[in-house]
C-alpha positions as a Markdown table, in Angstrom:
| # | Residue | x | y | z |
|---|---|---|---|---|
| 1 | Unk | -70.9 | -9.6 | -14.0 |
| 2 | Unk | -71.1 | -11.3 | -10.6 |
| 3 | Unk | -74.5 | -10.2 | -8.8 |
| 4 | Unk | -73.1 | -11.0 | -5.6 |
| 5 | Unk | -69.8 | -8.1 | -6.1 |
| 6 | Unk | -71.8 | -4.7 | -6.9 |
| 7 | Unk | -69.6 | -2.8 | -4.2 |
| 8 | Unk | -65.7 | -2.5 | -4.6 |
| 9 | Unk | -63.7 | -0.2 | -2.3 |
| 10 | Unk | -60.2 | -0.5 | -3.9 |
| 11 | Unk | -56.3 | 0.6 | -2.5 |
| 12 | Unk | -53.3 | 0.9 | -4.4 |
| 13 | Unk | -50.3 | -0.7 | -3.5 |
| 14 | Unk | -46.7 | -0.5 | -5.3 |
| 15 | Unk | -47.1 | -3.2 | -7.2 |
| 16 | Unk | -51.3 | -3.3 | -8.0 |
| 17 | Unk | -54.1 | -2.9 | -6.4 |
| 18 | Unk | -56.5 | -4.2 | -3.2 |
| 19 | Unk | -60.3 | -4.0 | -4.0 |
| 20 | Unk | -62.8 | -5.4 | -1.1 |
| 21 | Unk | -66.1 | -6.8 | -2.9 |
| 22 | Unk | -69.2 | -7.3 | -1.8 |
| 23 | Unk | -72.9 | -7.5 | -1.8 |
| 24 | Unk | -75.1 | -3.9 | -1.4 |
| 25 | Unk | -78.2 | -6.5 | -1.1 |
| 26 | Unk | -77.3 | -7.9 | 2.4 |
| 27 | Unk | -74.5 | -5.3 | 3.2 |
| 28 | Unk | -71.7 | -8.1 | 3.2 |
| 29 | Unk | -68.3 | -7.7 | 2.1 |
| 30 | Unk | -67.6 | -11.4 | 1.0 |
| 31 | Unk | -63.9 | -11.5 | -0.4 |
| 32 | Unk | -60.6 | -9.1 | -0.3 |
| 33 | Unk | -58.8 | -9.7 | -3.6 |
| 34 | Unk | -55.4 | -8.1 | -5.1 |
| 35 | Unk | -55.1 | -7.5 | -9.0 |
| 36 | Unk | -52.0 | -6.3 | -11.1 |
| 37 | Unk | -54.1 | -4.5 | -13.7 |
| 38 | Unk | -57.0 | -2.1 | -12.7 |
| 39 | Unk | -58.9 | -2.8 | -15.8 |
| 40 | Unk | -58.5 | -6.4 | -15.6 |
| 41 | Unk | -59.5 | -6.0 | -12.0 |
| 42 | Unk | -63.0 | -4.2 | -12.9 |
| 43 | Unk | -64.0 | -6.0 | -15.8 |
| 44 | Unk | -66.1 | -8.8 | -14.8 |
| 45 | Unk | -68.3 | -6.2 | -12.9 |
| 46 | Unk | -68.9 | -3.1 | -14.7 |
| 47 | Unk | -72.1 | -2.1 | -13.1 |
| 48 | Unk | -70.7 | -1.8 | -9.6 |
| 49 | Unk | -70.3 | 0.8 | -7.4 |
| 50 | Unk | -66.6 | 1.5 | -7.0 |
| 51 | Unk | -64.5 | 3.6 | -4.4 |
| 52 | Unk | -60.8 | 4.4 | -4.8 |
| 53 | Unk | -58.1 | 6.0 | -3.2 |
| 54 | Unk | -56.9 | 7.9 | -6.4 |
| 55 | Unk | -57.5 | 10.7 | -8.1 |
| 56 | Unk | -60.0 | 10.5 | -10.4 |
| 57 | Unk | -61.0 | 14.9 | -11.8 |
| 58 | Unk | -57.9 | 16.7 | -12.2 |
| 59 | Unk | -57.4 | 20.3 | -12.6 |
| 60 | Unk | -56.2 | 21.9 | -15.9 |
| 61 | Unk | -54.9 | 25.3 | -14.0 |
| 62 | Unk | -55.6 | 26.0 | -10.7 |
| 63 | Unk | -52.9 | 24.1 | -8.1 |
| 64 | Unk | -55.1 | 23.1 | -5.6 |
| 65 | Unk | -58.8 | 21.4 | -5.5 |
| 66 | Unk | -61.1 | 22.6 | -3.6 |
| 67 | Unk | -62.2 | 18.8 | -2.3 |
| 68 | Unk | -58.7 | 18.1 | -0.8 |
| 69 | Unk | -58.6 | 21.7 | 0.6 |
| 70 | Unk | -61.7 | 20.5 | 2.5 |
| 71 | Unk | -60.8 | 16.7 | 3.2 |
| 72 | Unk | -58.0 | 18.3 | 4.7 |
| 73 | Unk | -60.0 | 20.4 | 7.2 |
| 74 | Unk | -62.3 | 17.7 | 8.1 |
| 75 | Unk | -59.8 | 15.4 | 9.2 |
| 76 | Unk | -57.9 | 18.3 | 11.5 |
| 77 | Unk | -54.4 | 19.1 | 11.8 |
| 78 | Unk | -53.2 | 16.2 | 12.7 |
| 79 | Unk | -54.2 | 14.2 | 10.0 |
| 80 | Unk | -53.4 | 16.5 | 6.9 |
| 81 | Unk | -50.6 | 15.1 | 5.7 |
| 82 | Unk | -52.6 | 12.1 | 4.4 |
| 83 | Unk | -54.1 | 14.3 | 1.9 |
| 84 | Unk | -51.9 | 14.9 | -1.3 |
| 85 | Unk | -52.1 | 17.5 | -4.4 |
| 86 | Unk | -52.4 | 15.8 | -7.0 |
| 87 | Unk | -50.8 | 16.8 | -10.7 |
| 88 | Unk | -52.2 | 19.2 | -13.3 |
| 89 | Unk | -54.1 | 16.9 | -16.4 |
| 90 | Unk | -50.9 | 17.8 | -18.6 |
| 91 | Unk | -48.6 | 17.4 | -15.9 |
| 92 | Unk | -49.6 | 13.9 | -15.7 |
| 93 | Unk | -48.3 | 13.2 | -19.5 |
| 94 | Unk | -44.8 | 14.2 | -18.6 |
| 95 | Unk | -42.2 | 11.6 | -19.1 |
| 96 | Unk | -39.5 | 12.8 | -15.9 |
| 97 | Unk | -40.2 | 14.5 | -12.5 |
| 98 | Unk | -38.4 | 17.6 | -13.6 |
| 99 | Unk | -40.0 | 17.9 | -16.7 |
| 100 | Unk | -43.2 | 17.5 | -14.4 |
| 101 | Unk | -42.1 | 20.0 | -11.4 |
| 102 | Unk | -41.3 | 22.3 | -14.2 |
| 103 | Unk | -44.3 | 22.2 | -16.1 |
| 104 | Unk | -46.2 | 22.5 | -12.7 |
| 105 | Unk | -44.4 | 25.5 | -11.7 |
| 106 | Unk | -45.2 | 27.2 | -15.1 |
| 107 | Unk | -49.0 | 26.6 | -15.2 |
| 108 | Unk | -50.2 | 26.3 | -11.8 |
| 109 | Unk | -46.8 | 29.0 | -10.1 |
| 110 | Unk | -46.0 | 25.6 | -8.0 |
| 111 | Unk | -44.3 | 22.7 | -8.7 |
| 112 | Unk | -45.1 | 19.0 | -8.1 |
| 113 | Unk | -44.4 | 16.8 | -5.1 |
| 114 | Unk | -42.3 | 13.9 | -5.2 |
| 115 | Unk | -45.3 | 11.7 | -3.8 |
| 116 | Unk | -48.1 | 12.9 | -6.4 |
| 117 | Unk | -44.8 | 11.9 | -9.0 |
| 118 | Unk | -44.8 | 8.6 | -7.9 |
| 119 | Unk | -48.3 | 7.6 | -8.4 |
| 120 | Unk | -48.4 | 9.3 | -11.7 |
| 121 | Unk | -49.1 | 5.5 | -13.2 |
| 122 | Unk | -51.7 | 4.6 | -10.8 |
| 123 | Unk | -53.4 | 8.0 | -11.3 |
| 124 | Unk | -53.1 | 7.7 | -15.1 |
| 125 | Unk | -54.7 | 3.8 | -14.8 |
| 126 | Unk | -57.6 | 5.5 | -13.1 |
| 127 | Unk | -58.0 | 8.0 | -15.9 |
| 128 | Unk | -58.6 | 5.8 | -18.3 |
| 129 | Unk | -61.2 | 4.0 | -15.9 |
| 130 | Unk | -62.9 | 7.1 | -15.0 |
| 131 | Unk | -64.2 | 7.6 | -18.9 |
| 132 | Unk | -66.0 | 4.4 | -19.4 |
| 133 | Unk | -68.2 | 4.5 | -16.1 |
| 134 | Unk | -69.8 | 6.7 | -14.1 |
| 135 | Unk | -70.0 | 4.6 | -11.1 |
| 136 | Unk | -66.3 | 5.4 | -10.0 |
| 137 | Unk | -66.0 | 7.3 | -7.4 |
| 138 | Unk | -62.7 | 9.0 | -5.2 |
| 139 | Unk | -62.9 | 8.5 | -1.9 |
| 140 | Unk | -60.2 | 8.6 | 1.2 |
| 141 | Unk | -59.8 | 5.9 | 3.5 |
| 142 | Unk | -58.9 | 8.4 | 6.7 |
| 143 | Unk | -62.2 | 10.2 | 6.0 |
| 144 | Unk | -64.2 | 7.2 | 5.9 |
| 145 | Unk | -62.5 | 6.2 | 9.3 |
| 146 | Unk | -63.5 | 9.5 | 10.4 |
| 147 | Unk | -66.8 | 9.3 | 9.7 |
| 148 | Unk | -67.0 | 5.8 | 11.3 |
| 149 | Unk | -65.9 | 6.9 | 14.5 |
| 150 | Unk | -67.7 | 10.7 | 14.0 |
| 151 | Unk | -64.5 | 12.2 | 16.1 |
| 152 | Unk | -60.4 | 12.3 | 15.1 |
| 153 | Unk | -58.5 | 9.2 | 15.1 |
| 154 | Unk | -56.1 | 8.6 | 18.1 |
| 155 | Unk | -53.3 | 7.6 | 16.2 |
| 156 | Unk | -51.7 | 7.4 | 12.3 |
| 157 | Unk | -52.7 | 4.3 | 10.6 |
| 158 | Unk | -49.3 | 2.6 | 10.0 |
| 159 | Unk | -48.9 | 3.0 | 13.5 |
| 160 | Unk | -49.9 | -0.3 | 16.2 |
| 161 | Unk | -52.6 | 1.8 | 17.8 |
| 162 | Unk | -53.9 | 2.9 | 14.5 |
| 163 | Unk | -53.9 | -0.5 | 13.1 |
| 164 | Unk | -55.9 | -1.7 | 16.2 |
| 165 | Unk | -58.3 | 1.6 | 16.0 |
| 166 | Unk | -59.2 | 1.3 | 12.4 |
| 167 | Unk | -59.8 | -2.8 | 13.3 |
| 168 | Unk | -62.3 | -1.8 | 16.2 |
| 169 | Unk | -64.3 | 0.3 | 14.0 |
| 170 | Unk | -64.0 | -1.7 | 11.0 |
| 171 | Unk | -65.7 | -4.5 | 13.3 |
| 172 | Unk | -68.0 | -2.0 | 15.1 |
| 173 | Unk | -69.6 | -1.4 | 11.2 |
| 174 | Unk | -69.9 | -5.4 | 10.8 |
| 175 | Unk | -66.9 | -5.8 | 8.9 |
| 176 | Unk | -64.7 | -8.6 | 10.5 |
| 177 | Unk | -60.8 | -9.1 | 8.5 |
| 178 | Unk | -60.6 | -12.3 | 9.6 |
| 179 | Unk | -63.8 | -13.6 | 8.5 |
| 180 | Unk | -63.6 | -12.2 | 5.2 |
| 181 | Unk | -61.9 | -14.6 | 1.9 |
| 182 | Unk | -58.7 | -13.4 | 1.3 |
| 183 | Unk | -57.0 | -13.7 | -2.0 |
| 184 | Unk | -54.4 | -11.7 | -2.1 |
| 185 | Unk | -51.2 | -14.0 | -2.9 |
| 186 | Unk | -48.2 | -14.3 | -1.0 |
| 187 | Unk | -47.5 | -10.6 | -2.1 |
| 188 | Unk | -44.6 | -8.7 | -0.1 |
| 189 | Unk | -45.9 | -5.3 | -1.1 |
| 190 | Unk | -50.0 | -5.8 | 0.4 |
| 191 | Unk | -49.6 | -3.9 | 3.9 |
| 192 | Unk | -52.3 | -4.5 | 6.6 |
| 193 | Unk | -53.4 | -0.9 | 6.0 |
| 194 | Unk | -53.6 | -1.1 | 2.5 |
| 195 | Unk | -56.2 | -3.5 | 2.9 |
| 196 | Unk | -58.0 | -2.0 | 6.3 |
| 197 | Unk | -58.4 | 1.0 | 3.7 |
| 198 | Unk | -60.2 | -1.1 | 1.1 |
| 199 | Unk | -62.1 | -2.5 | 3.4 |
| 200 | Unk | -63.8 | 1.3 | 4.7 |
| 201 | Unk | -64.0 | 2.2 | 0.7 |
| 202 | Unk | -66.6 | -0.5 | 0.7 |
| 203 | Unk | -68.3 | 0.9 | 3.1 |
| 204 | Unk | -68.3 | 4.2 | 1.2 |
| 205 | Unk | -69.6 | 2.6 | -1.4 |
| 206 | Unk | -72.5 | 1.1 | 0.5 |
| 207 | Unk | -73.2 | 4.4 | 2.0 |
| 208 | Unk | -73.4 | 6.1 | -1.7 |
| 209 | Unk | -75.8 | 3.3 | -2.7 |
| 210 | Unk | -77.9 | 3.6 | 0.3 |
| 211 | Unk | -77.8 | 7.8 | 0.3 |
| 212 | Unk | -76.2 | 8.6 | 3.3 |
| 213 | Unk | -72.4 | 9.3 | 2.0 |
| 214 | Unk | -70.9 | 13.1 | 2.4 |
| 215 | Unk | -69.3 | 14.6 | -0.7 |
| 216 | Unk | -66.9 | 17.1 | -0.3 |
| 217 | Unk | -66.6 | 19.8 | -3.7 |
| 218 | Unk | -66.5 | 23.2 | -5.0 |
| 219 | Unk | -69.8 | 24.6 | -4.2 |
| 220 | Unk | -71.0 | 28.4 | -6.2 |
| 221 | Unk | -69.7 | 29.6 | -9.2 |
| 222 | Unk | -67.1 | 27.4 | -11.5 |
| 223 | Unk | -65.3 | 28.4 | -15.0 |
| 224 | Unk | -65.4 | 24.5 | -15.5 |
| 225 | Unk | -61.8 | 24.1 | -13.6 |
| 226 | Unk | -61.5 | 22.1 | -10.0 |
| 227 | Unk | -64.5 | 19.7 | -10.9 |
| 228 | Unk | -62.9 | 17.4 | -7.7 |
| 229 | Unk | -65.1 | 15.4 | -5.4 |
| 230 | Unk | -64.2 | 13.3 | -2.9 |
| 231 | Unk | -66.5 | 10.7 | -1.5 |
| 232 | Unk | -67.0 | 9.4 | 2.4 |
């Protein structure tokens, strides 16, 4: 393991995946990498604290998790959207979307969205991620943007205003893009979002280490179902 990487915040992209690494010692994200492989991504540091924008508990029954039920009302109307539902544990072993929407429908009395369908291979890398440490942790990059700024965004983050918001408070928390090492290939599918995202999951990270992160979950009684959280 590298001493210097014991905080990743990590974004999936089509094609792999974004991770921002750096140092909780001196609260310095040093270098912005991209990765194919998940595992092979996490392998050289296995004692770090890692955020990602994925899934990580799923439900067995119930349709909806309590932790994106709330992510959703902290970020406001206008920002919902961004939150997704993701699929039942044995939906995500289905081979085709309507063997999925089906078996979703049948369980949980709703069926499956085309966009929790589509990252059923990223969720499923996570899964397997999820059982060897217990330093993995969800997290959602428009939450920890909110909780930068402490207010709503202006604007959506694909958008030029949004781009420029999330900069300016990216660079307001001491995190400067175009200081950072970035080794990301000449890869068609890495968005400027995708790693703006990354780069506040590190900053989650930091603020789990440090004590001072939110975690929104299913408080009072639980059968064992909806076991969600979602980190910021």
């Amino acid at each position: 393991m590298t001493r210097a990487f014991d905080l990743i915040g990590i974004d999936g992209t089509s094609s792999g995946w974004v991770a921002s690494m750096g140092s909780s010692k001196n609260k310095c994200l040093s270098t912005i990498i991209f990765s194919e492989n998940l595992d092979k991504l996490l392998s050289e540091y296995p004692e770090s604290v890692v955020v990602i924008d994925m899934p990580i508990e799923l439900n067995k029954k119930k349709y909806l998790r309590q932790c994106d039920v709330l992510a959703k009302r902290y970020l406001g109307k206008n920002f919902q959207s961004s939150i997704f539902i993701p699929p039942l544990k044995k939906v995500l072993k289905c081979a085709t979307y309507p063997e999925a929407n089906k078996l979703s429908k049948q369980i949980a009395g709703k069926g499956l969205s085309k966009q929790s369908w589509h990252l059923k291979n990223k969720i499923s890398e996570v899964q397997g991620l999820s059982k060897l440490s217990t330093k993995i942790y969800e997290g959602h990059p428009e939450c920890s943007f909110k909780m930068l700024k402490r207010e709503p965004l202006k604007a959506k983050k694909k958008s030029a205003l949004g781009i420029v918001e999330r900069l300016e408070l990216l660079k307001k928390a001491g995190l400067d893009p175009l200081s950072i090492s970035l080794n990301l290939e000449n890869n068609s599918t890495i968005k400027i979002d995708d790693i703006l995202d990354s780069m506040v999951l590190f900053l989650t990270a930091l603020r789990i280490v440090e004590g001072n992160h939110l975690c929104l979950e299913k408080t009072g009684v639980s059968n064992g179902d909806d076991t969600g959280k979602i980190f910021i």
